[in-house]
mmCIF file of the C-alpha atoms, coordinates in Angstrom:
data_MODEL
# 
_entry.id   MODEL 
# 
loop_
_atom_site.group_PDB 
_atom_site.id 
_atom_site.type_symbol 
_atom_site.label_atom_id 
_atom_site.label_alt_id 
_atom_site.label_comp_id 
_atom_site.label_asym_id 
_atom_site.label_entity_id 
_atom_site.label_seq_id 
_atom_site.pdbx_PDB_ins_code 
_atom_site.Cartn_x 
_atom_site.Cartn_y 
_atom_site.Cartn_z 
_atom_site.occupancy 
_atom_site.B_iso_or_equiv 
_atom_site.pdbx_formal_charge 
_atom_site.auth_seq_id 
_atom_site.auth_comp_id 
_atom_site.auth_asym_id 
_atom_site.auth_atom_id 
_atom_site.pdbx_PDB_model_num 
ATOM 1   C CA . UNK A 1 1   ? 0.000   0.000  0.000  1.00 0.00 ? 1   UNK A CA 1 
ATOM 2   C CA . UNK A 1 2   ? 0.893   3.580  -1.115 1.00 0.00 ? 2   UNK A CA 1 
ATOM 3   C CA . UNK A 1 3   ? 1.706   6.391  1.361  1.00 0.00 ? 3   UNK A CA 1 
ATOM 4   C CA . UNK A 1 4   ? -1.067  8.172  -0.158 1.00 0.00 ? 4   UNK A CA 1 
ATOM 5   C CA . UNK A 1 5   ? -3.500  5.230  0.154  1.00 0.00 ? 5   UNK A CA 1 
ATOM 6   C CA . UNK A 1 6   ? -2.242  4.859  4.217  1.00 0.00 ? 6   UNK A CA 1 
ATOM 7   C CA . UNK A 1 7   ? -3.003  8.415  4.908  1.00 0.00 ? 7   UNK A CA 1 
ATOM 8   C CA . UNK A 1 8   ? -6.234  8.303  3.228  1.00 0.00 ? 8   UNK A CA 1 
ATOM 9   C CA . UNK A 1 9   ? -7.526  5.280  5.679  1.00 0.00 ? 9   UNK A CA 1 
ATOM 10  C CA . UNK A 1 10  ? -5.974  7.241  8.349  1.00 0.00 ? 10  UNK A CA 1 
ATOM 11  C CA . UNK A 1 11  ? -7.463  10.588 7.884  1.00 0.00 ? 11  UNK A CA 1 
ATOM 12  C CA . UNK A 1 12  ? -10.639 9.098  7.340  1.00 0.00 ? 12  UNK A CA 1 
ATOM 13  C CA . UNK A 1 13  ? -10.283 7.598  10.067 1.00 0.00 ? 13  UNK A CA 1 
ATOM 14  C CA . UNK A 1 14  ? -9.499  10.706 12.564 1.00 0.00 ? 14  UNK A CA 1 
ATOM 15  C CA . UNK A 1 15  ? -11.901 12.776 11.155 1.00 0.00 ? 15  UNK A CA 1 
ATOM 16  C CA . UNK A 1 16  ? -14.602 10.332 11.896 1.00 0.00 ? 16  UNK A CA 1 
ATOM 17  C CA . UNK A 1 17  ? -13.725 10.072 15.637 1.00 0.00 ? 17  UNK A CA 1 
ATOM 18  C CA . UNK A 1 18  ? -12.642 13.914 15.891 1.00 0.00 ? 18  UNK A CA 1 
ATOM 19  C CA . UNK A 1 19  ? -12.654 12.882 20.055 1.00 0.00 ? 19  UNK A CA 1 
ATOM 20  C CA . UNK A 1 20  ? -10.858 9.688  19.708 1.00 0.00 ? 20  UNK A CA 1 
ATOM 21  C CA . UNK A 1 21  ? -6.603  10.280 20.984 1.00 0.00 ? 21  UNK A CA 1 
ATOM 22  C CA . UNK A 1 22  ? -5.575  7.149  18.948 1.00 0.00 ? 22  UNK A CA 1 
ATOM 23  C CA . UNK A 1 23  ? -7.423  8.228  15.620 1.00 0.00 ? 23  UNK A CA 1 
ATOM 24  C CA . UNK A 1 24  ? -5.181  11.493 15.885 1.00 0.00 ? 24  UNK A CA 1 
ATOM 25  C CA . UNK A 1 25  ? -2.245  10.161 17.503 1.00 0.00 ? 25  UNK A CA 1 
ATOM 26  C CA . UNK A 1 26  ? -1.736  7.349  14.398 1.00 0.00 ? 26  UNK A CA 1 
ATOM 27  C CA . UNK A 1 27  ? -2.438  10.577 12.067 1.00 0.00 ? 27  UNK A CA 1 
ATOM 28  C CA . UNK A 1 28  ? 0.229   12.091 13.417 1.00 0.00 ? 28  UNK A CA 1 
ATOM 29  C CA . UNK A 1 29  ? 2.513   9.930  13.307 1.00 0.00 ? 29  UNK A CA 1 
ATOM 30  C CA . UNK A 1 30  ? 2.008   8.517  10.085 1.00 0.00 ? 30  UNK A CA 1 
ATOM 31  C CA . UNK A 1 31  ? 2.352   12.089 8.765  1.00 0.00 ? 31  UNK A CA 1 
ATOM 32  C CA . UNK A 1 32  ? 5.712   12.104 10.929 1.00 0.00 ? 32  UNK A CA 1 
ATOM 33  C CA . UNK A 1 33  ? 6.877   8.733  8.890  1.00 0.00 ? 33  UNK A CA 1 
ATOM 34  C CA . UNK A 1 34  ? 5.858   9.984  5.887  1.00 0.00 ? 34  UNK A CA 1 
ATOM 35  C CA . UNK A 1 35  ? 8.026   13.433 6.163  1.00 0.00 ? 35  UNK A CA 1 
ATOM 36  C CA . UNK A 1 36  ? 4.771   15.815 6.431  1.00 0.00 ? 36  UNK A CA 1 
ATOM 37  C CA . UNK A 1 37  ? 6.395   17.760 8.862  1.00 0.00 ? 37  UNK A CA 1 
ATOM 38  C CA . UNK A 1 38  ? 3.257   20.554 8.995  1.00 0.00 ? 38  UNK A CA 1 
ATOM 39  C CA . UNK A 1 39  ? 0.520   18.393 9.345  1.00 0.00 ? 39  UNK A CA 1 
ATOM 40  C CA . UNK A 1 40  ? 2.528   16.313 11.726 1.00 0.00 ? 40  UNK A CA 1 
ATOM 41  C CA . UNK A 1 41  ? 2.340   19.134 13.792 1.00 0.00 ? 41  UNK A CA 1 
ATOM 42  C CA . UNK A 1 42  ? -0.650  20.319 14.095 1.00 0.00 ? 42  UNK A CA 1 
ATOM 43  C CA . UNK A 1 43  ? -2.109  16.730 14.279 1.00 0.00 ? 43  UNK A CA 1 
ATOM 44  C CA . UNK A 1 44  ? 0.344   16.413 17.666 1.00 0.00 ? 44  UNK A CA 1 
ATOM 45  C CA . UNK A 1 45  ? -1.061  19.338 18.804 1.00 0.00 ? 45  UNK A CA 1 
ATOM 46  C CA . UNK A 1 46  ? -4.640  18.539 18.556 1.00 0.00 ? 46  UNK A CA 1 
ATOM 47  C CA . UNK A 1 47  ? -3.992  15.541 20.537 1.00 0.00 ? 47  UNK A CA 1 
ATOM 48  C CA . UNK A 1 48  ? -2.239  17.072 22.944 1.00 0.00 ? 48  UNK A CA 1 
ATOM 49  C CA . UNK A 1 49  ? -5.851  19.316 22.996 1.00 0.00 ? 49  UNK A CA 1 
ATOM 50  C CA . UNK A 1 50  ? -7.744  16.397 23.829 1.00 0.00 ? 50  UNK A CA 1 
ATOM 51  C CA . UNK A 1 51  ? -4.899  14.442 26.096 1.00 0.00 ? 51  UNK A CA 1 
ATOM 52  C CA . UNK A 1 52  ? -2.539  17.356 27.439 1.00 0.00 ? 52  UNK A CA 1 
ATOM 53  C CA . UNK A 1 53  ? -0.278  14.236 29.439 1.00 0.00 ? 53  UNK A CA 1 
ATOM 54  C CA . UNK A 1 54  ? 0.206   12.406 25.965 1.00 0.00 ? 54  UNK A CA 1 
ATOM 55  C CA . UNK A 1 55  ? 3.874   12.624 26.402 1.00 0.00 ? 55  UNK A CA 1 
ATOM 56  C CA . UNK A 1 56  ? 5.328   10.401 23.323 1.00 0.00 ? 56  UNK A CA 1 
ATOM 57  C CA . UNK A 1 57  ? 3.057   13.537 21.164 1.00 0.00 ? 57  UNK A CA 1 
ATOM 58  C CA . UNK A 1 58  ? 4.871   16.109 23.496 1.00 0.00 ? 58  UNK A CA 1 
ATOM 59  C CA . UNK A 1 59  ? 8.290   14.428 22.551 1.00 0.00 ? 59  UNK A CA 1 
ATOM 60  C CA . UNK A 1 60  ? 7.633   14.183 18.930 1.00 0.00 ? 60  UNK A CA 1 
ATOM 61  C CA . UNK A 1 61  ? 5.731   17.829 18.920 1.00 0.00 ? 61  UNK A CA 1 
ATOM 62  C CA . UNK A 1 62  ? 9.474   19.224 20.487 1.00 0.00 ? 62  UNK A CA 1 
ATOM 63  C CA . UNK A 1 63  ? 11.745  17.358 17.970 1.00 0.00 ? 63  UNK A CA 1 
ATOM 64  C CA . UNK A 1 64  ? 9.307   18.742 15.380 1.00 0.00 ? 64  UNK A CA 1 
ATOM 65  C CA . UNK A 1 65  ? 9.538   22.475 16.639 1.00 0.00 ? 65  UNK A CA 1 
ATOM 66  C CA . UNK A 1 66  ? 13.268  22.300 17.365 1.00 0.00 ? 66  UNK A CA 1 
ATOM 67  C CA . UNK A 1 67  ? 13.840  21.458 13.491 1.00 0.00 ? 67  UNK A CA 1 
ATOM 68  C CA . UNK A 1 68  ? 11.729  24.512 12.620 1.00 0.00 ? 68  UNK A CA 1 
ATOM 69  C CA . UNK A 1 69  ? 14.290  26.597 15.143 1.00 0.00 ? 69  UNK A CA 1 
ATOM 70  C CA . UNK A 1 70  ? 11.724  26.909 17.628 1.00 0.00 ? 70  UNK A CA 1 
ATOM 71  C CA . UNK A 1 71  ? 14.062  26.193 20.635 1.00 0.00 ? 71  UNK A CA 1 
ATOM 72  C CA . UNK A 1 72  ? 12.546  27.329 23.435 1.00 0.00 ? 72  UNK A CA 1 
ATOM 73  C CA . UNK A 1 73  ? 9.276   25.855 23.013 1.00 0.00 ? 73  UNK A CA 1 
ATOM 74  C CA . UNK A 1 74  ? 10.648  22.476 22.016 1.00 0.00 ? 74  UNK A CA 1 
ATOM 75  C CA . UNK A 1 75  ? 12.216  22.814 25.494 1.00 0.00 ? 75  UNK A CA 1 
ATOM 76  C CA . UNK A 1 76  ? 8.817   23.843 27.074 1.00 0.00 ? 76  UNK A CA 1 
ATOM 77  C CA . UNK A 1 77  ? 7.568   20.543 25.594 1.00 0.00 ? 77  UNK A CA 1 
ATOM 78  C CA . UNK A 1 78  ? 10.922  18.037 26.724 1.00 0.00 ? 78  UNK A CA 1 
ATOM 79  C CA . UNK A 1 79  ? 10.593  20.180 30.052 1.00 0.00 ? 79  UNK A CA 1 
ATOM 80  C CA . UNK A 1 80  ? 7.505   19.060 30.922 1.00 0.00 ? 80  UNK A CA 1 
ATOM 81  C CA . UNK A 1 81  ? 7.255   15.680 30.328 1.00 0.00 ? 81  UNK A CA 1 
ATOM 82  C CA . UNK A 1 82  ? 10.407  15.579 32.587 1.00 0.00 ? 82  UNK A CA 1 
ATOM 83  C CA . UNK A 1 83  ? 8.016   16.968 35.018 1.00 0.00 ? 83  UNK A CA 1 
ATOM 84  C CA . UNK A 1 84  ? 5.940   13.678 34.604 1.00 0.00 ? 84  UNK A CA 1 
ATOM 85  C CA . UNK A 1 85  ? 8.475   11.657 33.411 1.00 0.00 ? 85  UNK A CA 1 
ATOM 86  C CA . UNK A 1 86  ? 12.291  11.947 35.423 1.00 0.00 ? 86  UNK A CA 1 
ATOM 87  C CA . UNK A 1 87  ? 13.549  8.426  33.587 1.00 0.00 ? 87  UNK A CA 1 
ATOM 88  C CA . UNK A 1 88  ? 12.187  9.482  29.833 1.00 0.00 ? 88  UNK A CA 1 
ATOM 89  C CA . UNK A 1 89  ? 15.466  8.595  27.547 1.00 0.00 ? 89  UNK A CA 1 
ATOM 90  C CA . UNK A 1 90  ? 14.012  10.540 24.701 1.00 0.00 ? 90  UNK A CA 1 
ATOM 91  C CA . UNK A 1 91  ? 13.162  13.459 26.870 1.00 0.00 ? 91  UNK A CA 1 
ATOM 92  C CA . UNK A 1 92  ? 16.703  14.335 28.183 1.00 0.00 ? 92  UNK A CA 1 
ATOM 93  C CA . UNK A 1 93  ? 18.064  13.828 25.167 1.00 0.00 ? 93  UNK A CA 1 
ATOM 94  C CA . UNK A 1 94  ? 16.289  15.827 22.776 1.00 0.00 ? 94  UNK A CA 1 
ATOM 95  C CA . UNK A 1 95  ? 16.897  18.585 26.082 1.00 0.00 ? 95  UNK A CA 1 
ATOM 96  C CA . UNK A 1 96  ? 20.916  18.142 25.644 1.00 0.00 ? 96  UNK A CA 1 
ATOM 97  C CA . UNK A 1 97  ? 20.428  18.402 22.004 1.00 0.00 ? 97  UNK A CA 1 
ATOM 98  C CA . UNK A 1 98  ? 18.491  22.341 22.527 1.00 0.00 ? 98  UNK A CA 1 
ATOM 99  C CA . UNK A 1 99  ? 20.442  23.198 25.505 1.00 0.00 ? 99  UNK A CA 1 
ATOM 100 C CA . UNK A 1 100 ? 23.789  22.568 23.176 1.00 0.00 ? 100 UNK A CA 1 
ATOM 101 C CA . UNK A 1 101 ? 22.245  24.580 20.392 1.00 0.00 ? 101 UNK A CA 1 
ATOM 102 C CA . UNK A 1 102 ? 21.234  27.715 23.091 1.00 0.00 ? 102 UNK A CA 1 
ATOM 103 C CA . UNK A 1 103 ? 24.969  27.632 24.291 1.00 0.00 ? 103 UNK A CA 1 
ATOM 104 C CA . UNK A 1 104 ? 24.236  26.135 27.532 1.00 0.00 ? 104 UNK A CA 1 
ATOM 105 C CA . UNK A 1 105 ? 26.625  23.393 27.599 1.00 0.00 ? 105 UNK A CA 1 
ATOM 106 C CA . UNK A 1 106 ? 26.642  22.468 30.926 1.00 0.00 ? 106 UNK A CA 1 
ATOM 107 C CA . UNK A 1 107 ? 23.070  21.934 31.079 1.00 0.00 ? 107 UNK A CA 1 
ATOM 108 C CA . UNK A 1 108 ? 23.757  19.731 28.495 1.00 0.00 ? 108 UNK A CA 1 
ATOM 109 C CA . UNK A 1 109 ? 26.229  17.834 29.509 1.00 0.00 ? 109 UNK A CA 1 
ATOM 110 C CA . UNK A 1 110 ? 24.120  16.927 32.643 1.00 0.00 ? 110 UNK A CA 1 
ATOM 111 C CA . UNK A 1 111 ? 21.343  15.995 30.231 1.00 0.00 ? 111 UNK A CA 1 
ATOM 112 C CA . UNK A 1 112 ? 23.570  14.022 27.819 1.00 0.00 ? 112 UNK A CA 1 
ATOM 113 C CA . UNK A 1 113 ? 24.583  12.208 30.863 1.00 0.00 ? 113 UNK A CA 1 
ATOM 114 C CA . UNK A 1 114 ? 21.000  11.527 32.407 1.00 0.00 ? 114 UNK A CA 1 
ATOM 115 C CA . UNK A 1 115 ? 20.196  9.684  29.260 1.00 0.00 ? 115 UNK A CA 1 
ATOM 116 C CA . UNK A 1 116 ? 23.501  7.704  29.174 1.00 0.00 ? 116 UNK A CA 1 
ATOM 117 C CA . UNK A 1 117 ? 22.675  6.807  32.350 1.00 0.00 ? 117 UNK A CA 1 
ATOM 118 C CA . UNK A 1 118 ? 18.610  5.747  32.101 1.00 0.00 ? 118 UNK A CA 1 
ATOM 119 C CA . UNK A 1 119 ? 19.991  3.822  28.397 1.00 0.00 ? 119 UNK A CA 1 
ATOM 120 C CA . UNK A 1 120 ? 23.662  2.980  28.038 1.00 0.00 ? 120 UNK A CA 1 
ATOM 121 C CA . UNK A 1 121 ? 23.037  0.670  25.438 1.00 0.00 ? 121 UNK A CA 1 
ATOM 122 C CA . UNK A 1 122 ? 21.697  3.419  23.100 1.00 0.00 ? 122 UNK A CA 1 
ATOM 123 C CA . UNK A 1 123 ? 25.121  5.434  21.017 1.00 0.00 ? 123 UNK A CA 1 
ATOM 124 C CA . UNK A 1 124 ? 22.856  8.755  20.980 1.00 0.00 ? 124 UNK A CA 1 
ATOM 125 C CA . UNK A 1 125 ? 23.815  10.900 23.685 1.00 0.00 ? 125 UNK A CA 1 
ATOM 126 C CA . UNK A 1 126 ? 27.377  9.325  23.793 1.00 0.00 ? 126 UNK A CA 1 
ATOM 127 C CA . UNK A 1 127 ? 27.986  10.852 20.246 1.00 0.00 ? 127 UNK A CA 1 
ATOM 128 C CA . UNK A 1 128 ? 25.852  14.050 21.459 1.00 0.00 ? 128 UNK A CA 1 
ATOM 129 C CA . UNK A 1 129 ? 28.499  14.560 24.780 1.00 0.00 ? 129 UNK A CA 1 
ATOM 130 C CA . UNK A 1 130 ? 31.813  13.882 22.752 1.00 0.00 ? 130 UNK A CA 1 
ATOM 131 C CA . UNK A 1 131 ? 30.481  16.834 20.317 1.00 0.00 ? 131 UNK A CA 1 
ATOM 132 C CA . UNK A 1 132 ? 30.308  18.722 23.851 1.00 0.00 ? 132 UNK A CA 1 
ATOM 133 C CA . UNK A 1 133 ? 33.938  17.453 24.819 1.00 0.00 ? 133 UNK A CA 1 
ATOM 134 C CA . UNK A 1 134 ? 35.315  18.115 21.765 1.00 0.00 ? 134 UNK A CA 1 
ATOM 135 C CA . UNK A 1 135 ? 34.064  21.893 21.558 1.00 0.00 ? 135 UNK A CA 1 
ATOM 136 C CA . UNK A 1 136 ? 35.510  21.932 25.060 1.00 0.00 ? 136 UNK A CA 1 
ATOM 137 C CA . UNK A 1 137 ? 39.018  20.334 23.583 1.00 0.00 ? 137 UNK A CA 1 
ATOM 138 C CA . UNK A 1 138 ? 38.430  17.590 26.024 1.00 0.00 ? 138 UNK A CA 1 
ATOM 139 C CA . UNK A 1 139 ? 39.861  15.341 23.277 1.00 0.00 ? 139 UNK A CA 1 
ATOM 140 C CA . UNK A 1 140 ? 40.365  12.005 25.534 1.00 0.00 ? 140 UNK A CA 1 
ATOM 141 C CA . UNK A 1 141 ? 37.016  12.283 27.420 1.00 0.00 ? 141 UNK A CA 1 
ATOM 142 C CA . UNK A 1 142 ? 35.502  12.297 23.881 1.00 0.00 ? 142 UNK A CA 1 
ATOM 143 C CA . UNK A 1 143 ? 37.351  9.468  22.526 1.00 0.00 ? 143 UNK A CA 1 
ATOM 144 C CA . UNK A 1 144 ? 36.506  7.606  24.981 1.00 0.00 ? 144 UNK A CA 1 
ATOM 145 C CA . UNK A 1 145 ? 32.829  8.300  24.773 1.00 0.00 ? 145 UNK A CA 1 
ATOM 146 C CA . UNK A 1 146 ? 32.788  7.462  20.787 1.00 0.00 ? 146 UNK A CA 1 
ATOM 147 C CA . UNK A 1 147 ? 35.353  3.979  21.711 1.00 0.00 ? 147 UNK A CA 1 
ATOM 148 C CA . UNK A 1 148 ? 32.246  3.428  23.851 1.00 0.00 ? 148 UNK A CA 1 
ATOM 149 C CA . UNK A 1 149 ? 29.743  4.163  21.284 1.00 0.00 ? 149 UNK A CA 1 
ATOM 150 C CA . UNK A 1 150 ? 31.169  2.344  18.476 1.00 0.00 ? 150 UNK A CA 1 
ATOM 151 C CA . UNK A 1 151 ? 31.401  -1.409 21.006 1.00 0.00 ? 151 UNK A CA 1 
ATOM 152 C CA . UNK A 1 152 ? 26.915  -0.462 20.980 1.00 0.00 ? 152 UNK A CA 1 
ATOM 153 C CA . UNK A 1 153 ? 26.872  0.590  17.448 1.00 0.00 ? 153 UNK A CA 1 
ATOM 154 C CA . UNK A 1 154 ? 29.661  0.252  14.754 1.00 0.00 ? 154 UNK A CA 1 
ATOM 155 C CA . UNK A 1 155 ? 27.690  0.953  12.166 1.00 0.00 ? 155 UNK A CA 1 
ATOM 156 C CA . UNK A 1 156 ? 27.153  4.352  13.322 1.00 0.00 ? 156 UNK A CA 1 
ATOM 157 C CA . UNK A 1 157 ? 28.963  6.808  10.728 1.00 0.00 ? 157 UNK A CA 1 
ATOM 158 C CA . UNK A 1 158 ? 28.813  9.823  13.290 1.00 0.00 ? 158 UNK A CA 1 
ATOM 159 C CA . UNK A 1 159 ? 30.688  8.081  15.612 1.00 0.00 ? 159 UNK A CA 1 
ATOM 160 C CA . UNK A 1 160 ? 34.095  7.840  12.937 1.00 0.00 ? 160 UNK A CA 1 
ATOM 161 C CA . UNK A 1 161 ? 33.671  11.287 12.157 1.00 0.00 ? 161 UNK A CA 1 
ATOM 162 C CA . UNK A 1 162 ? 33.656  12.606 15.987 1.00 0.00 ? 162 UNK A CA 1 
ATOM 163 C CA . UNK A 1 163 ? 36.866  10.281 16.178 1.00 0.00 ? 163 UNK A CA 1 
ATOM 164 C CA . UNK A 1 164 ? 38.369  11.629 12.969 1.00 0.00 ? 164 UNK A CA 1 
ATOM 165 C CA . UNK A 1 165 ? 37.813  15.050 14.631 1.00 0.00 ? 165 UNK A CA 1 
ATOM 166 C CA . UNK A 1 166 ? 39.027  14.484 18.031 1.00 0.00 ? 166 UNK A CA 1 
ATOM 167 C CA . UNK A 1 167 ? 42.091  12.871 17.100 1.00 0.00 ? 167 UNK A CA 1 
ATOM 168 C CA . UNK A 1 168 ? 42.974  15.501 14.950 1.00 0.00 ? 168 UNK A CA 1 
ATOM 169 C CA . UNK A 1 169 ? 43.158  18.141 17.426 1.00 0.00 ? 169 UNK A CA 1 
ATOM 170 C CA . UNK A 1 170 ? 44.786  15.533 20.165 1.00 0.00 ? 170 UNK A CA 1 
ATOM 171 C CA . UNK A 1 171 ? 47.917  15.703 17.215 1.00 0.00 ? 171 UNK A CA 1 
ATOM 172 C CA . UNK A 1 172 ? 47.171  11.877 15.907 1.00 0.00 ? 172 UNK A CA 1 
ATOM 173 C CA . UNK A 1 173 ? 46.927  13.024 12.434 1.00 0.00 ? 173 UNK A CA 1 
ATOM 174 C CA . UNK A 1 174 ? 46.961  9.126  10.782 1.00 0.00 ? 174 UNK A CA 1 
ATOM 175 C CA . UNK A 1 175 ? 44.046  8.285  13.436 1.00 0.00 ? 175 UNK A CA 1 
ATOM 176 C CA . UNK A 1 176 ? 42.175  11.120 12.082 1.00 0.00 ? 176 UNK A CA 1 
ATOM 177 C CA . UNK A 1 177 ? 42.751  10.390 8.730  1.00 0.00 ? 177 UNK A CA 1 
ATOM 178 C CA . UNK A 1 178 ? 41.675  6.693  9.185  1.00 0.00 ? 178 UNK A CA 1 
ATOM 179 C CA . UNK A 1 179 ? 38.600  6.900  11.057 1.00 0.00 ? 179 UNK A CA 1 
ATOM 180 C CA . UNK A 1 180 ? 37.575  10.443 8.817  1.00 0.00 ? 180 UNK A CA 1 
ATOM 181 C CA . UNK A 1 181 ? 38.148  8.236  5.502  1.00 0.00 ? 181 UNK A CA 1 
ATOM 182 C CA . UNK A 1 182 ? 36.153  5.198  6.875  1.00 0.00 ? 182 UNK A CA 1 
ATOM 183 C CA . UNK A 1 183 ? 32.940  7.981  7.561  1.00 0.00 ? 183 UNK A CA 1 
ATOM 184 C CA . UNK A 1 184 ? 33.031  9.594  4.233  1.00 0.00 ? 184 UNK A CA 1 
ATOM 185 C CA . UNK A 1 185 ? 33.399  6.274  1.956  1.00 0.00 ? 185 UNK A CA 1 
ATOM 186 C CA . UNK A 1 186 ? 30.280  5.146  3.819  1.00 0.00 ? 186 UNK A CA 1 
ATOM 187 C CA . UNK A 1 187 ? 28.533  8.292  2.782  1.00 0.00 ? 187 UNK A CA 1 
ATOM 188 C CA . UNK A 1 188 ? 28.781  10.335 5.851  1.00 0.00 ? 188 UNK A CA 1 
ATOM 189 C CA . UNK A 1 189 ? 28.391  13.699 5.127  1.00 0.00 ? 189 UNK A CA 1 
ATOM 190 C CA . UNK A 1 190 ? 31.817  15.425 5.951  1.00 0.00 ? 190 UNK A CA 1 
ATOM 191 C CA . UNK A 1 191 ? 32.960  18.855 6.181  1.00 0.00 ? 191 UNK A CA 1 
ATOM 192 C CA . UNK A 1 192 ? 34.952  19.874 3.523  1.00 0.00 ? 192 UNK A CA 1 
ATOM 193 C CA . UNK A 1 193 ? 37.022  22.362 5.633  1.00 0.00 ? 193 UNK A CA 1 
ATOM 194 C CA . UNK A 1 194 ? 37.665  19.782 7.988  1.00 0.00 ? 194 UNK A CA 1 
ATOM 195 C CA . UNK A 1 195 ? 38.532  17.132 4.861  1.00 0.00 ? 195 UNK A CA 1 
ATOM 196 C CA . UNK A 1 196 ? 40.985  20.152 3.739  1.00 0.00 ? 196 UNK A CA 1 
ATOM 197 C CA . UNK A 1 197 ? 42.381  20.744 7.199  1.00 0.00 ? 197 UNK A CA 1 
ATOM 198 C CA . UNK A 1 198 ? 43.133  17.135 7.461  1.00 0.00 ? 198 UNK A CA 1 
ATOM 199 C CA . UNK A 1 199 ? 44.672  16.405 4.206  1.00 0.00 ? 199 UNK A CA 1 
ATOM 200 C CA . UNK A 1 200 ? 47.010  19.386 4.408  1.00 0.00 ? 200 UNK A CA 1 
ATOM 201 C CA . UNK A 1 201 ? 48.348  18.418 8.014  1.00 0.00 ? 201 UNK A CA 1 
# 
């Protein structure tokens, strides 16, 4: 079945039970799937109209609004369903990820390190810290975030580009080189500046 056809059934479906949390939620996140980042939207805010304590529609209503560059009220959204919700993974974080882009990096540190701690076996918010380290030059602290990272998930291409990165500045140029090549023939998007840096070094 067609993405089309699915989102017919489905939006049939919500507006025949207008009331109905389910009807809207599977809207919503259908649209979400499907890369309709408006209607996902608005569909996670009506059922957060009808069910203001639907918390996995306040998480994906604040990853949604932080992509548009609406910061603060993504954190409004992760902010309260911490509220609710101390030990939600997703919650803290998405929170790292907006306090890093508002320049509050200790705030996200300590969220980075809340979610390693509720999910160590998820490579997220060990890639998120070592992009903290790093900016901090905390070049060994990093690596050995991403070391940890890549024993979860080695097929994670962020990972070998933090690496590439932090080795670099730690002066292990041929690290750097080797973990930076092994990102960008997978198809990790690389910097070019940073490809240029490295290759003149």
């Amino acid at each position: 079945m067609k993405n089309e056809e699915i989102l017919k059934i489905l939006e049939k479906e919500a507006t025949e039970n207008p009331q109905a949390v389910w009807a809207q939620h599977r809207l919503a996140i259908a649209y979400l799937n499907f890369g309709k980042l408006q209607e996902a939207k608005e569909t996670f805010k009506k059922v957060l109209k009808l069910d203001p304590y639907h918390f996995e529609a306040m998480i994906n209503l604040g990853v949604i609004l932080a992509q548009e560059g609406e910061l603060e009220e993504a954190k409004k959204a992760f902010t309260f369903t911490l509220k609710f919700h101390p030990n939600s993974f997703e919650a803290w974080n998405n929170l790292g990820l907006i306090e890093f882009q508002l320049g509050h990096i200790k705030e996200a540190e300590k969220c980075y390190l809340k979610a390693i701690e509720i999910k160590p076996q998820n490579p997220s918010p060990y890639v998120n810290l070592s992009t903290v380290y790093i900016g901090q030059e905390r070049w060994d602290e990093a690596i050995d975030l991403l070391e940890r990272a890549k024993d979860i998930a080695p097929q994670l291409l962020s990972i070998y580009n933090n690496l590439a990165v932090a080795y670099f500045y730690k002066g292990e140029k041929d690290k750097a080189r080797e973990y930076f090549f092994r990102a960008k023939s997978h198809g990790y998007p690389v910097n070019p500046e940073f490809e240029k840096l490295l290759y003149e070094a």
